[in-house]
C-alpha positions as CSV (number, residue, x, y, z in Angstrom):
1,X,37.3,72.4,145.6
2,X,39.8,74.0,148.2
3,X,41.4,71.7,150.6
4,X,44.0,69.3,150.6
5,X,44.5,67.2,147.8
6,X,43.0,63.5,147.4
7,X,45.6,60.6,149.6
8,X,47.6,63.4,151.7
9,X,47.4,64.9,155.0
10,X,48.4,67.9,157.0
11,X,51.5,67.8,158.6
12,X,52.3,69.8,161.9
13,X,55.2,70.0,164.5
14,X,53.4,69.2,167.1
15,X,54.3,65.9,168.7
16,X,51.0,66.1,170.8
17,X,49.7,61.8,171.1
18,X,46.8,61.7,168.7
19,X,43.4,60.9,169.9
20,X,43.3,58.1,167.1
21,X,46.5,56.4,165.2
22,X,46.0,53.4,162.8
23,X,48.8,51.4,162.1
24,X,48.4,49.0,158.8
25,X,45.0,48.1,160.4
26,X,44.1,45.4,158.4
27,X,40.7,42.9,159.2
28,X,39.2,40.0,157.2
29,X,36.1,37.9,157.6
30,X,36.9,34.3,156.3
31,X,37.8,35.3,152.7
32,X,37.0,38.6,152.9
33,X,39.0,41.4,153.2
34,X,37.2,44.5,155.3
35,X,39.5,46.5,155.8
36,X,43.7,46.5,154.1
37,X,46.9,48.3,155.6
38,X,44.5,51.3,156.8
39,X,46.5,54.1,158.7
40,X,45.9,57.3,159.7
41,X,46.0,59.3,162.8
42,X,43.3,61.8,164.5
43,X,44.2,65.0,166.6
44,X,42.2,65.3,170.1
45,X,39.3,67.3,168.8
46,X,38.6,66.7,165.2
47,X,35.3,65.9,163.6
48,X,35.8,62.3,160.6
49,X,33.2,61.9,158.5
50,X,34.1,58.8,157.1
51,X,32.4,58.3,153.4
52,X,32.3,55.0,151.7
53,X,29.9,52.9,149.2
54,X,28.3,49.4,151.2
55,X,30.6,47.1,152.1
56,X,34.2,49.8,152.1
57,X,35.3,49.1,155.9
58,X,33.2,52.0,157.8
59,X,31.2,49.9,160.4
60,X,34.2,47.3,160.8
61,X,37.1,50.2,161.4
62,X,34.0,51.9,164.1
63,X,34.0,48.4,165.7
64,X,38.1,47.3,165.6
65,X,38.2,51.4,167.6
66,X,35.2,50.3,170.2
67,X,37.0,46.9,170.5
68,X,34.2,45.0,169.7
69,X,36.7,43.7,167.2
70,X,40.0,42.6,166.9
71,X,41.7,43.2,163.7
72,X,43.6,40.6,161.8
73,X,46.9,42.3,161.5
74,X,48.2,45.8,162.4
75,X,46.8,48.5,165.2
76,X,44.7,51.1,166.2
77,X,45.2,52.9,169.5
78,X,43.0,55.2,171.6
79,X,44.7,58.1,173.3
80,X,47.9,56.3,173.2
81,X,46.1,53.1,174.4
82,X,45.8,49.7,172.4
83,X,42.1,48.5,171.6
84,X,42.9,44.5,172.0
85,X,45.4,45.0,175.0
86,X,44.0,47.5,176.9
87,X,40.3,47.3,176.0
88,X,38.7,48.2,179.0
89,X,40.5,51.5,179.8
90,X,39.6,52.4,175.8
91,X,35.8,51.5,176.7
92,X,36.3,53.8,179.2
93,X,36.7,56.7,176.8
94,X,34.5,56.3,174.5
95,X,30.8,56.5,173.8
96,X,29.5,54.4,170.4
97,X,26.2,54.1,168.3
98,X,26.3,51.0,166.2
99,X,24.0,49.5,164.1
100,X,22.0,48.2,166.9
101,X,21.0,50.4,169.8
102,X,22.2,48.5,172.8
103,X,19.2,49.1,175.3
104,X,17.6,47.2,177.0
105,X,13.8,46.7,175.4
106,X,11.9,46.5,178.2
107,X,13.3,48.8,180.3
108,X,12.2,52.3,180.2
109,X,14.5,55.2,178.4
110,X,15.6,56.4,181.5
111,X,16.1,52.8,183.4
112,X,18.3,52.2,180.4
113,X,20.1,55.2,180.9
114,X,20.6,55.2,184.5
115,X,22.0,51.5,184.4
116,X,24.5,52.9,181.7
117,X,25.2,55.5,183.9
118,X,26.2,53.2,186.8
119,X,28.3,50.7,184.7
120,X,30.2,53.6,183.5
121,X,30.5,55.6,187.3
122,X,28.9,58.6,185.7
123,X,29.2,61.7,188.5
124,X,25.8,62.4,189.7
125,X,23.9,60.2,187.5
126,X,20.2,61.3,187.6
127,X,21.3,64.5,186.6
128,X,23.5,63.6,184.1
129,X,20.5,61.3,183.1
130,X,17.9,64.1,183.1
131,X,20.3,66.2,181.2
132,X,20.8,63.9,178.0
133,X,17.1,63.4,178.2
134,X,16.9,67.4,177.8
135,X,19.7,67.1,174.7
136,X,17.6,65.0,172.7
137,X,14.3,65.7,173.5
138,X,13.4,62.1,175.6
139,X,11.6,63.6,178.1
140,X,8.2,63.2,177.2
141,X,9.5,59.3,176.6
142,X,11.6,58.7,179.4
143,X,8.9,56.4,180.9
144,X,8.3,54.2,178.2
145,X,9.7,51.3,177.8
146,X,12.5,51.0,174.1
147,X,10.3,48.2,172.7
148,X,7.5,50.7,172.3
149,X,9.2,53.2,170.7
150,X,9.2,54.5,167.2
151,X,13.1,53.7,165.2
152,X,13.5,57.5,165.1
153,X,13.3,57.9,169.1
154,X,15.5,54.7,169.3
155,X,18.1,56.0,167.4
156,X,17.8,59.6,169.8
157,X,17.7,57.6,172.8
158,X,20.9,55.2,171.6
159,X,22.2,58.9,171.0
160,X,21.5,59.9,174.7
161,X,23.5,56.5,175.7
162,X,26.7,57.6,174.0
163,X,27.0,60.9,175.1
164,X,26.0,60.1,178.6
165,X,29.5,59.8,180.1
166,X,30.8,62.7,178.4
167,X,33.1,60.4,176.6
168,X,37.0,61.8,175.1
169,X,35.8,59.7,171.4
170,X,32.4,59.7,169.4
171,X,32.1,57.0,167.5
172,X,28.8,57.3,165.9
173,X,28.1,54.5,162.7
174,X,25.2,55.8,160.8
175,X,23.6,58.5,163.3
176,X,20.7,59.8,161.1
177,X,19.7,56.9,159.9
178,X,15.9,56.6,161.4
179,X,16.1,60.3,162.6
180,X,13.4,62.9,161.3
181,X,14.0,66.2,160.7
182,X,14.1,67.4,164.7
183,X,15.9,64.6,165.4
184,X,18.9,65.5,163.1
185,X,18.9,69.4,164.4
186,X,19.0,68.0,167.7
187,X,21.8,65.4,166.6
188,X,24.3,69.0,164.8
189,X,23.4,70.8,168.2
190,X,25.1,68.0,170.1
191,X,28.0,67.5,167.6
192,X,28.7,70.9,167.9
193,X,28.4,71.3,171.7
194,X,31.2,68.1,171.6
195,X,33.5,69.9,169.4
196,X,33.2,73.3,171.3
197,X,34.5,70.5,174.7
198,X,37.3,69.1,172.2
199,X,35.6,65.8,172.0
200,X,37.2,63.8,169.0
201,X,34.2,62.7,166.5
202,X,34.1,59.6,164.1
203,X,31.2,59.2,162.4
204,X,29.8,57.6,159.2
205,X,27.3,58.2,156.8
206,X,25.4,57.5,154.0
207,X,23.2,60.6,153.9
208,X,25.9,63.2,154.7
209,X,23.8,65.7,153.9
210,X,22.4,66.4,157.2
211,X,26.4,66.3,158.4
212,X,27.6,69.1,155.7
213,X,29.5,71.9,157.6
214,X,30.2,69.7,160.9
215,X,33.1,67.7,159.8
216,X,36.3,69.2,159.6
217,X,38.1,66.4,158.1
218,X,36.7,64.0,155.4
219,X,37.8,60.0,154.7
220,X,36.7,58.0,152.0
221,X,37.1,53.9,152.5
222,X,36.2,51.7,149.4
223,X,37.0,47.9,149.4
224,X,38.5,47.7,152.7
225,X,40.9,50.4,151.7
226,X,41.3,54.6,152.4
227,X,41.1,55.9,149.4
228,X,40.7,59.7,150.8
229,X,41.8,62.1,153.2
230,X,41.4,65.9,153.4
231,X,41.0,68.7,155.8
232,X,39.2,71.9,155.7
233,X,37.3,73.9,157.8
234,X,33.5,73.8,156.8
235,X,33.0,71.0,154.1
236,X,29.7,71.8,151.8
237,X,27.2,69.3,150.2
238,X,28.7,69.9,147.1
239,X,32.7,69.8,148.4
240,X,31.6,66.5,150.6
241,X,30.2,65.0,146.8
242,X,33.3,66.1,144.7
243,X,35.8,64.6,147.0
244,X,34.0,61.6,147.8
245,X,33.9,60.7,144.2
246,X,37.5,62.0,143.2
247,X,38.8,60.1,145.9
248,X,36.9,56.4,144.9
249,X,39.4,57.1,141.7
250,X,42.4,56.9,143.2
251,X,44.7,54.2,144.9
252,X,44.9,53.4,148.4
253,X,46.0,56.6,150.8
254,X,47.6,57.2,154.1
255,X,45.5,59.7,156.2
256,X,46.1,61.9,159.6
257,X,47.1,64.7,161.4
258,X,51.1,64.4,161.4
């Protein structure tokens, strides 16, 4: 496989801030380590897949950059800002889809949307509202309240939330999980359509599949540690397989755009 070797990054000149820069990020749940000394650093732009086996970090690093978390030791900063002290400007930037979809169930799609859109000052928010809806296909569901929903048009409208403030980071924790077939071509369209507006990506997956040829750089967590990092232009099914396992064989890496 072409590419940069398993554990090192590209370097560059450039002394541009990075969208993303973990420092020894480390976390741990009672006895538990979730994540140990991670760092790496993310140029405004890029797409990270993130790769890992049940259990590896993935959802816990997504939540320490959304500051839903604080980590136990170390930092990670958000366009130069820090995710425990200056949480609500790095809100502010980014749009996330967790495990759970954070709307409101008995609220329609579109109330849901339109109360997001306030919170967050959206400019012109029922047509930023009707325009998401047109993204991912919600129209025909816009009146219906989330509880009634099927999981697959959940997960789209959850989507809808995210992107809904045009936000600078992605941060998208399992994304196809739920979604059928549609709902994933709908998902690459908007992926592409952020990286074309050099909107930074982070996103995790089991089923990367439906992700081959999106990301543009690759990291693989196992035991709370980064194991892998590699950049190329178009990774394939087969090149996203090869490194994910190469990379559970060797020791803990450092990762990012230098």
């Amino acid at each position: 496989m072409g590419g940069v070797p398993v554990g090192t990054a590209p370097t560059s000149t450039s002394k541009a801030l990075p969208a993303v820069r973990a420092g020894g990020l480390t976390k741990r749940f009672g006895r538990t380590w979730a994540l140990r000394d991670v760092s790496f650093e993310v140029r405004t732009g890029a797409c990270v897949l993130v790769l890992g086996p049940n259990g590896a970090g993935k959802s816990t690093l997504l939540g320490i950059a959304a500051t839903l978390l604080r980590p136990t030791a170390g930092s990670l900063e958000v366009f130069g800002r820090s995710t425990v002290r200056e949480t609500r400007a790095v809100r502010a930037e980014t749009g996330l889809v967790s495990h759970e979809p954070m709307l409101y169930p008995h609220l329609t799609v579109r109330e849901n949307l339109l109360l997001f859109a306030e919170l967050c000052a959206a400019e012109a928010p029922s047509e930023r509202v009707a325009e998401v809806l047109e993204t991912f296909a919600l129209q025909e569901y816009a009146r219906e309240p989330v509880a009634r929903l099927s999981h697959g048009t959940v997960q789209r409208a959850a989507l809808a939330r995210a992107f809904l403030a045009r936000p600078r980071l992605l941060l998208l924790d399992e994304p196809v999980a739920g979604l059928d077939e549609a709902g994933r071509a709908l998902l690459r369209d908007a992926l592409l359509q952020a990286h074309a507006a050099r909107v930074t990506v982070i996103v995790t997956a089991h089923e990367w599949e439906a992700l081959a040829g999106l990301p543009d750089r690759v990291a693989v967590l196992a035991g709370g540690e980064l194991r892998g990092w590699a950049e190329r232009p178009a990774w394939t099914e087969s090149d996203l397989r090869d490194f994910y396992h190469q990379s559970l064989l060797t020791p803990q890496a450092t990762g990012g755009d230098r």
